[in-house]
N, C-alpha and C positions, 0 to 999 in steps of 0.2 A: 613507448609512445610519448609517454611524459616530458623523458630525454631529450628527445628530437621534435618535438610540437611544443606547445603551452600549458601550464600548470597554473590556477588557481585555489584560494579554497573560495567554496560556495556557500555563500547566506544564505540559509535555510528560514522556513517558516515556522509559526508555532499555529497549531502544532504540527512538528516535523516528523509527518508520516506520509507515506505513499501518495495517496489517493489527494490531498492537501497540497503538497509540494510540487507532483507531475502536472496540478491544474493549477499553478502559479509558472511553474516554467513556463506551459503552454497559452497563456493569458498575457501574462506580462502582469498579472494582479494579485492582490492579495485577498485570503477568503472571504475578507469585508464586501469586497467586491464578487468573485467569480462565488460564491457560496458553497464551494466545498472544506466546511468545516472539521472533517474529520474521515477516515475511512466509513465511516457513517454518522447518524445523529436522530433524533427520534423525528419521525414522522409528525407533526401536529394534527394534519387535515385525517392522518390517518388511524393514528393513536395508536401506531408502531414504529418500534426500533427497529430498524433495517440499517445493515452493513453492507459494504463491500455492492452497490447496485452498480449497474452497467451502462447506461442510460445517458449518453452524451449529452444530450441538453439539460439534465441537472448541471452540469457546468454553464455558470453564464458569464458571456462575454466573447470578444473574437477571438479564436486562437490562431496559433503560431500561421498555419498550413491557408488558411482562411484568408490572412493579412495578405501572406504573400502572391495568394491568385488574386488578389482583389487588386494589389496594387500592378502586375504582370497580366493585366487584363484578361485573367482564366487560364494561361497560358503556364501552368503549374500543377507539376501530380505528386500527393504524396502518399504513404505506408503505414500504418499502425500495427506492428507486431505485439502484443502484449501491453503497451501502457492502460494506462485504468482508463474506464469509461469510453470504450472503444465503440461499442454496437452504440447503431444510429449517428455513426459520427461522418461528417462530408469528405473523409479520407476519398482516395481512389481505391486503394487494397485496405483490408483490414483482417487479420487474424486475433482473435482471440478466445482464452481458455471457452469453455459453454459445455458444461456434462448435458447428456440427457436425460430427464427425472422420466422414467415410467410410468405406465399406468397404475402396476404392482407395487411400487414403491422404490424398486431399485432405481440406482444411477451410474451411468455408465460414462468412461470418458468420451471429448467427443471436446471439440472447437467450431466457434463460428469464421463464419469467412466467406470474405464481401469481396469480388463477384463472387458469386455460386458455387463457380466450375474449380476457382480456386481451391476449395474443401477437399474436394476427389482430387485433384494432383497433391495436392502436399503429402494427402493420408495415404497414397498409391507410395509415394517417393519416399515420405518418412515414416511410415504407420500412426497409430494413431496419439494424438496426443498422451502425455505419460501424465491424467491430471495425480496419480495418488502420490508422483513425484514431486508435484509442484506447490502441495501444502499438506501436512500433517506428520505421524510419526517416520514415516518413510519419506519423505522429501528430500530430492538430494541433485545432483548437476543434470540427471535426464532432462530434467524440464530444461532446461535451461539450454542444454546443447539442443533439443529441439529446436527449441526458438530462435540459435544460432542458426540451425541446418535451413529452417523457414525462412533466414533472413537474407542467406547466401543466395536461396533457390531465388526468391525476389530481387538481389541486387544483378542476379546473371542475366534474369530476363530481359529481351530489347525493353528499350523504354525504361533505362532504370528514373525512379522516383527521382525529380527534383529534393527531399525530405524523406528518409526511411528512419522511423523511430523502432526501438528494438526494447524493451525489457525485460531483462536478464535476473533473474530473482535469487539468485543462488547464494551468494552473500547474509541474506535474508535468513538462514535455516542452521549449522552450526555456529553462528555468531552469538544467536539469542539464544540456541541452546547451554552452552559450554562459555562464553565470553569472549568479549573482543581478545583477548591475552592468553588464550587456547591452546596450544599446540592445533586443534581439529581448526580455529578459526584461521591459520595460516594456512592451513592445508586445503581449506574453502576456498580461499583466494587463488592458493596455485593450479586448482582445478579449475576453477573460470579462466585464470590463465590462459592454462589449455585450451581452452573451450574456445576461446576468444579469439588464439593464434589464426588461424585459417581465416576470421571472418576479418579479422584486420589486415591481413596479407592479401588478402581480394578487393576489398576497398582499396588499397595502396596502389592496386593492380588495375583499378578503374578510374583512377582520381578521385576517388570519394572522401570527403574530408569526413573525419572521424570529432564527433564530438561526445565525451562519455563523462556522466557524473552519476553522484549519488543523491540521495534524496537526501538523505542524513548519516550521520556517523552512529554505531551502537556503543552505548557507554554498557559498563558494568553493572550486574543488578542486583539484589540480594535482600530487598524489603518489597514483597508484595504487600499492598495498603488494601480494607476491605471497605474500599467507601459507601458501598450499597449497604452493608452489614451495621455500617455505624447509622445509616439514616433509618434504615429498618428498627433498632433498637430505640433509638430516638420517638419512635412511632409513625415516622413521616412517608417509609416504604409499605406496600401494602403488597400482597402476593393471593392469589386466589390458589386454589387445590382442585385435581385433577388428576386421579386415578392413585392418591394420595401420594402424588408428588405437584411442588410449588409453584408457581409460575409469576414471575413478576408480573405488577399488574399497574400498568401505564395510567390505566383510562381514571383508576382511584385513588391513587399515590401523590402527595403533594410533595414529595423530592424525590425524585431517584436520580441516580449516575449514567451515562453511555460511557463507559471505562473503554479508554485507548490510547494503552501502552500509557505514557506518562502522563497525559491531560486526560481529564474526564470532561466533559457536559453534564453539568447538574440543572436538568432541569423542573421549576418548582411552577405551582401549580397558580396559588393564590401571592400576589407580590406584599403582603405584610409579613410572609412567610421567609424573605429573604430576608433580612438581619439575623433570623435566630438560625436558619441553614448556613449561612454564611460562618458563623461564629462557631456551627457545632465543627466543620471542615476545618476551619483553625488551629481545633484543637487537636484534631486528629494525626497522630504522630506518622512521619512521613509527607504533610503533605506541605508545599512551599509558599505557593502563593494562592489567593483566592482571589478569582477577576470577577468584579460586577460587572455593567457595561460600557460607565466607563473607565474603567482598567484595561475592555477588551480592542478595546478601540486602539488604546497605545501599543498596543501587538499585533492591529489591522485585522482582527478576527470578531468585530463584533456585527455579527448578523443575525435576522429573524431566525434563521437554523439553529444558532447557537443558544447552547442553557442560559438560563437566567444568570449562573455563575458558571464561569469555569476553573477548574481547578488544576494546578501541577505539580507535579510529583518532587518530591527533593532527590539531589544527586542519587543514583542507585537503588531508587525508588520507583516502582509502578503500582495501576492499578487493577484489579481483579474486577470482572463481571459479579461477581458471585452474590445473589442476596438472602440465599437460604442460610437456615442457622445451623441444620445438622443436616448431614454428608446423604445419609439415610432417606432425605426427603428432596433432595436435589433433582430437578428435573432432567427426561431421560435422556436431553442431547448434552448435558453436561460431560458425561465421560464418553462423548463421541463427537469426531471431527464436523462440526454444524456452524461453518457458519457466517449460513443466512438467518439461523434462529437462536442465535446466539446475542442476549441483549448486551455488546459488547464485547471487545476484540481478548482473544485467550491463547497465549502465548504456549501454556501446558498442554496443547493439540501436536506442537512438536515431539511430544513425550507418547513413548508406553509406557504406564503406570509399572513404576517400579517396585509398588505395593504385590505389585498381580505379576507371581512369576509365569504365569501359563499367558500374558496379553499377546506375545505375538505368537503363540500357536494357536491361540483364540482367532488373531485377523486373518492367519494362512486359513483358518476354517472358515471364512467367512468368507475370503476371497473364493475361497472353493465351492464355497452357495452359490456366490457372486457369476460363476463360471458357468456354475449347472442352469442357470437361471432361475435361484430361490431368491427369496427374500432376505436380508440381513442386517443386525445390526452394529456395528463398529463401537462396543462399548471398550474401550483399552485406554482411552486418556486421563493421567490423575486430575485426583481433586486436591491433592498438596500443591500450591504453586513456588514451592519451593525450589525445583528443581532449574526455573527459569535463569539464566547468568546474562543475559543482555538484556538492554532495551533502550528503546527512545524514545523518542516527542517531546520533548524538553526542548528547549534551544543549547546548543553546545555551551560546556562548560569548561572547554580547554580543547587546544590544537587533536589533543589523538581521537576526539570524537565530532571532527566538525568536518562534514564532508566537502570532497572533491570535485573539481572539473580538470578535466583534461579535454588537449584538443594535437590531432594530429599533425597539422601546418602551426608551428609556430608565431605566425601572421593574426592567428584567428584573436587575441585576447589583445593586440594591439588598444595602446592605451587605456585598458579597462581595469590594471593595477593587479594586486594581490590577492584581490577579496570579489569578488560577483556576486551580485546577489541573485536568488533563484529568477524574482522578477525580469532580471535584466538580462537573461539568459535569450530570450526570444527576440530581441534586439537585437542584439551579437552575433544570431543567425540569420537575418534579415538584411544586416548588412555586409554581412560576409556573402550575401549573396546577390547585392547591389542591390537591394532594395528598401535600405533605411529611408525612411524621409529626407532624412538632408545626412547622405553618405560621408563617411568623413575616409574613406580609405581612399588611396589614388590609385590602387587599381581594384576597382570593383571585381570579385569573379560571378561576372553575371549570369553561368549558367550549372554552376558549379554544384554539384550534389551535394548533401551534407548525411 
């Protein structure tokens, strides 16, 4: 597709992660603006870390889909297959992961999906969502062809979408395991390949112009940094106890971390307290820079959401949630797939504890609770974060980790050079679809799907 269509690379944001980047592409802004700082960031009003929420109007600002009915006087439909912050969004269709948590405790997979009726066809046609493929130690192309098979079923329908956006996560899961330089991460790629083939051969087969990037590129990892650990010691983290394991503890702590991937959110409590947090982060080996607010500014990420500092990791560096001091007292969703109650993002969830040679005959027993309808707990993931070989959020540090755009008309990147920034991506779609402000293409394709 590369070949024969348009190739850029893409300016990425800091920090360059999922949740961050998809709501600049679809903004046209940066988190200064749209306010998603991070795949999560601590709650203030609420005096919780929450990751990963769902909640479309946490993004603020017009997006992509929005401009374009506005400016085509309503006369615009578009698709949400998997991008973040899906539920509650003004799409026409929306598919996205949603387990059911039970009364008992269990949870079950399961997706939402907007209309209604859409849910029973997909899960009739495809069964049901693969969610234990789609993150943890078993995560692997199911998810991912799913979300192909869901995009195809959508693009046949009469009426295809003016806009069908698709998120394909697969890249995501032997990359950060094993490294960008792999043997398994090539092999990740050729299987999205696959995956891909069919739904880019239907598009080609409709006129669907194909437009496909990354959010960022994985660099190499190989220093996890404990920056909860170093504020804890310092005296500044506080943790309460609960069934004599630890629980960090927001409401009393005058600095803690939201660690994600390579930036953290340091947020501090009392503002005399920032020179001396600022400088203990300094010194903390692995980490690269410390942003006050105004530092955060000149990266377009300084918002009320954001820590009082943020922090980034050095080349091959990330950072750990972790703030307990011994393994023994670690609270009980640390060695399990968690996470909504995870204060901050945990790469070692791709792992079965290497430690533990019985882990996956421990989770086929649990699936098998799972089955009968017991209760269960998924304890298998290490507490070494060593095991980790990618990662990002950093801004790229050389060509092989600075992600791509591709487009499948050639046409589509006209005059926009070698470099697109993630902002400027939603422009590019707007008037590729005659509807820029002041069009600069001569022939607009005015009704052209993308």
């Amino acid at each position: 597709m590369a070949r024969a269509g348009a190739r850029a690379e893409l300016g990425t944001v800091l920090p360059a992660v999922t949740c961050s980047v998809q709501s600049s592409v679809l903004t046209g802004a940066m988190p200064s603006s749209h306010g998603i700082v991070g795949n999560g960031w601590y709650f203030r009003g609420l005096g919780d870390v929450l990751l990963w929420r769902q909640h479309n109007r946490l993004v603020r600002g017009e997006k992509l889909w929005e401009t374009a009915r506005r400016r085509r006087g309503g006369d615009y439909t578009s698709a949400n297959l998997g991008w973040w912050y899906a539920m509650g969004a003004t799409t026409d269709l929306t598919v996205t992961p949603r387990p059911i948590y039970h009364a008992d405790g269990r949870k079950s997979p399961d997706f939402y999906a907007r209309p209604p009726r859409l849910h029973d066809e997909l899960r009739e046609e495809l069964g049901e969502f693969p969610l234990f493929q789609y993150w943890g130690p078993t995560a692997s192309i199911r998810s991912t062809q799913w979300i192909v098979d869901a995009t195809r079923r959508v693009l046949a329908d009469p009426g295809t979408p003016d806009l069908t956006m698709a998120y394909l996560p697969h890249l995501d899961y032997d990359v950060q395991r094993f490294g960008p330089d792999a043997p398994e991460a090539a092999r990740a790629a050729a299987e999205l390949d696959a995956a891909m083939t069919p739904l880019l051969d239907q598009a080609e087969a409709q006129d669907v112009t194909v437009v496909a990037l990354a959010e960022y590129g994985i660099a190499p990892a190989g220093r996890p940094v404990d920056v909860n650990r170093a504020l804890r010691r310092e005296g500044l983290l506080e943790v309460y106890v609960q069934d004599g394991r630890e629980q960090l503890d927001p409401w009393t702590s005058r600095a803690f971390a939201v660690a994600d991937h390579q930036v953290a959110h340091v947020y501090v409590a009392d503002p005399a307290d920032v020179p001396r947090v600022a400088a203990i982060l300094r010194d903390l080996d692995g980490v690269d820079e410390v942003l006050d607010r105004e530092a955060q500014a000149r990266y377009g990420l300084d918002h009320s959401r954001s820590g009082e500092l943020v922090v980034v990791a050095e080349p091959g560096a990330w950072f750990t949630y972790y703030f307990w001091l011994d393994d023994d007292r670690a609270p009980e969703y640390a060695r399990g797939v968690d996470i909504h109650r995870k204060p901050g993002y945990d790469p070692a969830e791709l792992f079965f504890d290497p430690a533990d040679k019985l882990a996956k005959a421990k989770a086929a027993g649990n699936l098998l609770r799972k089955r009968l309808g017991l209760r269960y707990a998924m304890s298998t993931v290490p507490l070494d974060p060593s095991c980790v070989r990618g990662t990002h959020g950093r801004l790229p540090d050389s060509g092989a980790d600075t992600p791509l755009l591709l487009a499948s008309d050639p046409r589509f990147l006209d005059g926009a050079g070698e470099r697109v920034h993630a902002t400027e991506l939603r422009d590019l779609v707007l008037r590729w679809q005659g509807l820029g402000e002041i069009s600069t293409m001569s022939d607009p394709h005015e009704r052209i799907r993308a």
